[in-house]
C-alpha positions as CSV (number, residue, x, y, z in Angstrom):
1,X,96.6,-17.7,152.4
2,X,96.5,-14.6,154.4
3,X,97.3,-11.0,153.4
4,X,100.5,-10.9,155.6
5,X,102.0,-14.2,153.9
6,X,100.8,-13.3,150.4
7,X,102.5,-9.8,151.2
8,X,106.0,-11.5,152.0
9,X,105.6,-13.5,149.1
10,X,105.6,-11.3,146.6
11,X,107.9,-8.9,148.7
12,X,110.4,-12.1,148.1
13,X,109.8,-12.5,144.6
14,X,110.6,-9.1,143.6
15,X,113.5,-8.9,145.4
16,X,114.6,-12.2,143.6
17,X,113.3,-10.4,140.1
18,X,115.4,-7.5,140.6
19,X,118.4,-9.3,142.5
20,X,118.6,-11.4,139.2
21,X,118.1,-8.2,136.9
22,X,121.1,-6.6,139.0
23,X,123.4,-9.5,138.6
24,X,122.3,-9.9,134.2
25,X,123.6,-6.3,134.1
26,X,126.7,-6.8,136.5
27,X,127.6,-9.5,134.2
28,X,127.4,-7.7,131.2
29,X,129.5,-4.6,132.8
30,X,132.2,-7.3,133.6
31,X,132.0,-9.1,129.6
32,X,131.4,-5.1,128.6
33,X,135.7,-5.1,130.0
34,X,136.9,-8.0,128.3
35,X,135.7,-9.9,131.7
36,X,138.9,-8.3,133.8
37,X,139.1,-9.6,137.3
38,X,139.1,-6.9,140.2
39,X,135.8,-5.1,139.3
40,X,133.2,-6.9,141.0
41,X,132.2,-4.6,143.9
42,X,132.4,-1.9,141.0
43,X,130.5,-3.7,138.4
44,X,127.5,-4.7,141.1
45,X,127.4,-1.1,142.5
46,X,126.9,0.1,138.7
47,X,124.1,-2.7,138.0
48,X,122.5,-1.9,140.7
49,X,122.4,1.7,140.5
50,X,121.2,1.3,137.4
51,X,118.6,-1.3,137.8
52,X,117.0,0.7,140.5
53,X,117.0,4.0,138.4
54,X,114.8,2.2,135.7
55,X,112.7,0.8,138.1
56,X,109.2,1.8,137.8
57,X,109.2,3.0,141.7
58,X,112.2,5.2,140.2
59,X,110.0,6.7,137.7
60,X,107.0,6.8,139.4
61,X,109.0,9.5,141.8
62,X,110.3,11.0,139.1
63,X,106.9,11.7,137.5
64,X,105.4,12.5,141.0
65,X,108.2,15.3,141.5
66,X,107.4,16.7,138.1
67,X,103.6,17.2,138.6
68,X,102.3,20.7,140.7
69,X,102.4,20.0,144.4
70,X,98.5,20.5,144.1
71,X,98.1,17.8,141.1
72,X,100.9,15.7,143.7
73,X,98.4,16.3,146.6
74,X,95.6,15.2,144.7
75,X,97.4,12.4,143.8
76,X,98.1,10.9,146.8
């Protein structure tokens, strides 16, 4: 398998991973409300937010703007 295909792969795969993550917390937001209808966009804007924010690229930025733009530079 070459690098390119092996790429997309896993590219597809975590999307799936956090698509599924997204939609386990949008569903819990909507059972979180006693499951009232008219919330979806809402409750999958929330999830997702959220999902992102706790994703490691998410803290992985955060740590990165936290370091000294030397230690940053050094870094990279």
């Amino acid at each position: 398998m070459d690098s390119q295909v092996r790429r997309e792969k896993q590219r597809a795969l975590m999307t799936e991973l956090v698509e599924r993550k997204i939609r386990a917390r949008a569903q819990e937001l909507y059972d979180s409300r006693g499951q009232g209808e008219g919330l979806a966009l809402e409750d999958w804007i929330k999830a997702e937010s959220e999902v992102v924010e706790q994703s490691t690229l998410a803290m992985l930025s955060r740590r990165n703007r936290t370091q000294k733009p030397e230690m940053a530079a050094a870094n990279s």
